[in-house]
N, C-alpha and C positions, 0 to 999 in steps of 0.2 A: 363617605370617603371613597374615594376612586384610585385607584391603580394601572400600574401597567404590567406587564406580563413579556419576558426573554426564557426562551428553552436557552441550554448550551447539551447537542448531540456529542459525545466524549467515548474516545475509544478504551472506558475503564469505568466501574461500576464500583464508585467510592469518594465521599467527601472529601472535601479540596483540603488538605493542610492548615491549618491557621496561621500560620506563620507566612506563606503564597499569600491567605485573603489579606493580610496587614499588609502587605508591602503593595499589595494592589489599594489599601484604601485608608491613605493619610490622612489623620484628622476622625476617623470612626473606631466606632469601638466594636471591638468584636469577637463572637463567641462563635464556636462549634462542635457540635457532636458528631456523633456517627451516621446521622443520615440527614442532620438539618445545621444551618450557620445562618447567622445571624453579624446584618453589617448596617450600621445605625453613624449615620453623622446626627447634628443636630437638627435639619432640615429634611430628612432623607432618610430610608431605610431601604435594604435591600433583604428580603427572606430567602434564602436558598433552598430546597428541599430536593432531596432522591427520587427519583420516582421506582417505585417499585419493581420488580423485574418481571412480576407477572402481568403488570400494566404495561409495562416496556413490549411486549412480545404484540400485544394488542396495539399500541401504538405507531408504531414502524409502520406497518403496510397502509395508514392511513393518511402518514407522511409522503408515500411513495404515490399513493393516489393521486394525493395534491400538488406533488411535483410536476406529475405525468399531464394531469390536467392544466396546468397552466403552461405545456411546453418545455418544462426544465429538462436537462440532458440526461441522459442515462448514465453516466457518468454520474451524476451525482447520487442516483439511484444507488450505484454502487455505494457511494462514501456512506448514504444511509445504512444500507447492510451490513456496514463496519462497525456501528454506533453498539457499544456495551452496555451502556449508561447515558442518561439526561436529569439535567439538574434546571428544575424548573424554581427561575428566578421570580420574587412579587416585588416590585420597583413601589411603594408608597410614602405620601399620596402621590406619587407618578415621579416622570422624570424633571428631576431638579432643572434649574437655568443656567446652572454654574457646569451641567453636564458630568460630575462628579461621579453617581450612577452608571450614566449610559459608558465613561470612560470604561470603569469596572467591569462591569461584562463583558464587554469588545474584548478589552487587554485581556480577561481570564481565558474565554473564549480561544484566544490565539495560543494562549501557553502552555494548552493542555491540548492542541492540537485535535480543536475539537471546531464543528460548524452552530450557527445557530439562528434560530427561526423566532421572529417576532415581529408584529403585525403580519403583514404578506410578505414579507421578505424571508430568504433562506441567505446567510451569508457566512465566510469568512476572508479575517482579513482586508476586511473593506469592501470585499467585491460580492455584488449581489449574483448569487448562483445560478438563478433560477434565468435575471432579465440579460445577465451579462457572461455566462458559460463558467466554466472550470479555468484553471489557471493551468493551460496547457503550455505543458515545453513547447518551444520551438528548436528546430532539426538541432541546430548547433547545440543546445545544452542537453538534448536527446544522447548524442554523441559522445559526448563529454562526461554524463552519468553512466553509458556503458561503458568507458574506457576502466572510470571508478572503480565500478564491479567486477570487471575484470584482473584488472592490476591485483586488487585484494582478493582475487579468485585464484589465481599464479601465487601472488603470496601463500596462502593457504595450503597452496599443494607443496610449496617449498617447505612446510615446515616438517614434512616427511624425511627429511634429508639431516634434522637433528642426531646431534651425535654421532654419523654414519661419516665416511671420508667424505663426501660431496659437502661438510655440512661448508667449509669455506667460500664453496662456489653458490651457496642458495641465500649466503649472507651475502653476497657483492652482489647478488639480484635483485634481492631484498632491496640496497640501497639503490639501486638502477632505478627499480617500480618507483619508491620514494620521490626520488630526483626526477622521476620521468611525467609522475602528477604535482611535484611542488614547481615544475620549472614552465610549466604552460598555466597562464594566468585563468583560462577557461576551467583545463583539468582543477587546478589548487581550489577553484571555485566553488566547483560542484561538488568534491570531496565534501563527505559531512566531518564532523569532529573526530567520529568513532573510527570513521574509514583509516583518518590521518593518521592515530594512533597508531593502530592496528597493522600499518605500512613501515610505521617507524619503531614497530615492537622488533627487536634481535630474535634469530630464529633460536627455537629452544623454548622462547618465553611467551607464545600466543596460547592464551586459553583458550583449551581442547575445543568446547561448545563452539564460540565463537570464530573459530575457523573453519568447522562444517558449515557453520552458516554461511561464509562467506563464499566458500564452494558450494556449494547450492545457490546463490546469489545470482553466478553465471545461468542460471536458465533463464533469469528475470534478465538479464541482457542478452540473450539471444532472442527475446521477443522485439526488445530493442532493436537488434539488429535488422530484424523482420520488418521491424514500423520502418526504418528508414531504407528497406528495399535492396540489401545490403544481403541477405540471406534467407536462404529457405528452411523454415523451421521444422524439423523433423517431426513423427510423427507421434503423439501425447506420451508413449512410455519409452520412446529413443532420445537419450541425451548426448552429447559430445561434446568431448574432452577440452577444457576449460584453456587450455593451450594455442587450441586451433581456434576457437573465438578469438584469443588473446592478439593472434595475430592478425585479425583483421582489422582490426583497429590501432595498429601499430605496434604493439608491447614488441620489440625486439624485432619489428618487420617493417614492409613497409604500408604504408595506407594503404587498406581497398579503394580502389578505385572509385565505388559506387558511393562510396565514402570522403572524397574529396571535398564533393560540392552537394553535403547532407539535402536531402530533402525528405520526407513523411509522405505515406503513405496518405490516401484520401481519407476523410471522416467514417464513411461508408464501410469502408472495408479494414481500419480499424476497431467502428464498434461492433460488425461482424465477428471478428478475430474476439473480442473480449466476450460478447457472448458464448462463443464456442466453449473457450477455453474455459470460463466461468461454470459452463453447462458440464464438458468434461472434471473437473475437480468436485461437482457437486456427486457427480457420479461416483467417481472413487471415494469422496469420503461416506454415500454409504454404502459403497462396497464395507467400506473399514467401520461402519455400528453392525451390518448386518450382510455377512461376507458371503452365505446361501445363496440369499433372496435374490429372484430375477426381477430385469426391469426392464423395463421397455422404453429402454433411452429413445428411441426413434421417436414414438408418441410424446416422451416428456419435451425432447426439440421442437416438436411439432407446434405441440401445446405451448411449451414456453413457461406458463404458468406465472411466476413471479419474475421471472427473466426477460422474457420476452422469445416469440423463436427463432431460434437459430440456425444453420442448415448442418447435416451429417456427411454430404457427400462424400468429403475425403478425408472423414476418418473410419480407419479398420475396424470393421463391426464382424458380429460374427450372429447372424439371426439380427434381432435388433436392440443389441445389446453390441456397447465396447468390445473390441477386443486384441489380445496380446499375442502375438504370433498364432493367430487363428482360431484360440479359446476366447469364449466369452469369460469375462471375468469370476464370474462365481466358477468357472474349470480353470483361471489359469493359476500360474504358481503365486504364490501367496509374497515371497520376495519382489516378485517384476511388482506387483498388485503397487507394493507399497513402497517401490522405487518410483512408477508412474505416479501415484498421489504427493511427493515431494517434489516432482517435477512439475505437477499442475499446477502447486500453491504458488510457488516460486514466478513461475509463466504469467499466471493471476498475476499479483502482484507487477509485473513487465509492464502488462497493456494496462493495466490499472493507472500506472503514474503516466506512461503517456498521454491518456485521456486527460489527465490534471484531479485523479481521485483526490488527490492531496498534494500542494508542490514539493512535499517533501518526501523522497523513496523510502527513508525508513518508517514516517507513519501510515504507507500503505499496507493493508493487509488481505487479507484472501478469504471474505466470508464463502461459504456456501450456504 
């Protein structure tokens, strides 16, 4: 009997729902556990299994080989890095005529906001990765996502204004941002579900979590800003005030200029920018396992290693190692330390969606 064989790369490390694989597969019947599922028509079966996580560690960098090897983008290198989990499908005796099968995986594939590799193809969403690139923004919806994060970034900081006299005036703000991303067809667009919410939550009522997040947010649209040429992005542990972005993009001002008539930054010097930035985050977080230890960032840029390398010039070093107002990390204060690692992640995350890591901003994320 012969088979065919579908990974799905999954940013979570856990079996699909059963009640997800049913409504993905009318007409079969089907079971699952904890690390295996089982989806069986009459003509057809699909076996699902976990792969394990210590096979998962070994697995990855041999994905990333065969990307590199056959030309795929670094970008997608990144989206590999992200991957928690793969759920390795057995399609027997192969893929049906009726397509029933291959429907199934694609549709889970997409809903789990996951990529997946079978035969020589790396795909999602229809688009092959590897022969036809990432599902990069273009300038305008570039724009249009940082206005997003923005808006919910000002909201954010308004909700400081709870209970206090001002709280009148950070409620008619509130509704301003609201109005000001429901009233442009581009903005209301790009808005995800959660954004929309969260715009249209009354001040008083935003949970706590998810309003830091959204202030922290703004650094991932200042990278934004940067791709489109629009602004000069300070340096790894300098951040600025979520206001002053706000208004280059219009919130309460008028457009930057630079900003009129969008355009992106070259390939070149965007996947520079993510390397950096990538190489900076990996730095701080192990500052943040192991806060002592010296390193010799200049060699790891050099090297590259899994990254590829990238250059130092104009970031603040101090010897060859990062640094914070003139301390190399293992001397500087432990606060900036781990102010500049939430500003990395976030930045990550910026140049990550630009590239097309994922077309969607909220399931990108910032491996190191």
């Amino acid at each position: 009997m012969t088979a065919d064989n579908f990974a799905i790369y999954m940013p979570f490390q856990q079996m699909f729902p059963v009640d997800l694989l049913e409504s993905l597969a009318p007409g079969a019947t089907v079971t699952a556990g904890q690390h295996e599922a089982s989806i069986v028509w009459p003509d057809v079966g699909v076996r699902v299994s976990l792969m394990p996580v210590e096979q998962l560690r070994q697995h990855l960098p041999g994905l990333v080989g065969y990307i590199r090897k056959h030309g795929g983008p670094e970008a997608l290198v990144a989206r590999v890095f992200q991957t928690l989990g793969v759920a390795g499908c057995v399609i027997a005796p192969g893929w049906d005529e009726g397509g029933k099968a291959h429907r199934f995986c694609t549709e889970l594939t997409d809903i789990v906001a996951g990529f997946a590799f079978t035969g020589d193809s790396v795909f999602a969403y229809g688009r092959d990765l590897i022969r036809e690139g990432m599902h990069r923004p273009p300038a305008e919806v570039v724009l249009q996502r940082t206005q997003c994060l923005l808006a919910c970034a000002v909201r954010g900081l308004i909700e400081d204004d709870a209970g206090k006299p001002n709280e009148a005036a950070a409620e008619q703000m509130r509704r301003e941002l609201l109005a000001w991303v429901r009233d442009d067809d581009g903005r209301r667009d790009a808005a995800s579900d959660d954004e929309s919410v969260f715009l249209d939550t009354p001040i008083g009522s935003a949970d706590p979590q998810e309003r830091i997040n959204r202030i922290w947010e703004a650094e991932a649209a200042a990278v934004m800003l940067w791709a489109l040429g629009a602004y000069a992005l300070p340096p790894f542990h300098i951040t600025e005030h979520p206001f002053g972005l706000a208004k280059l993009v219009g919130i309460r001002s008028a457009l930057a200029p630079a900003l009129t008539l969008p355009s992106l930054r070259d390939d070149d010097e965007l996947e520079a920018m993510r390397r950096q930035l990538t190489g900076v985050h990996w730095r701080l977080r192990e500052w943040s396992l192991y806060p002592t230890k010296d390193v010799d960032f200049t060699a790891f840029a050099a090297r590259g290693d899994w990254l590829l390398p990238f250059a130092v010039d104009e970031l603040p070093l101090a010897g060859a190692d990062l640094a914070i107002n003139g301390a190399p990390l293992t001397r500087a204060p432990e606060g900036a330390v781990r102010t500049a690692l939430s500003i990395a992640q976030e930045r990550q995350r910026g140049i990550g969606w630009v590239l097309g890591v994922h077309p969607l901003f909220e399931h990108v994320r910032a491996p190191t």
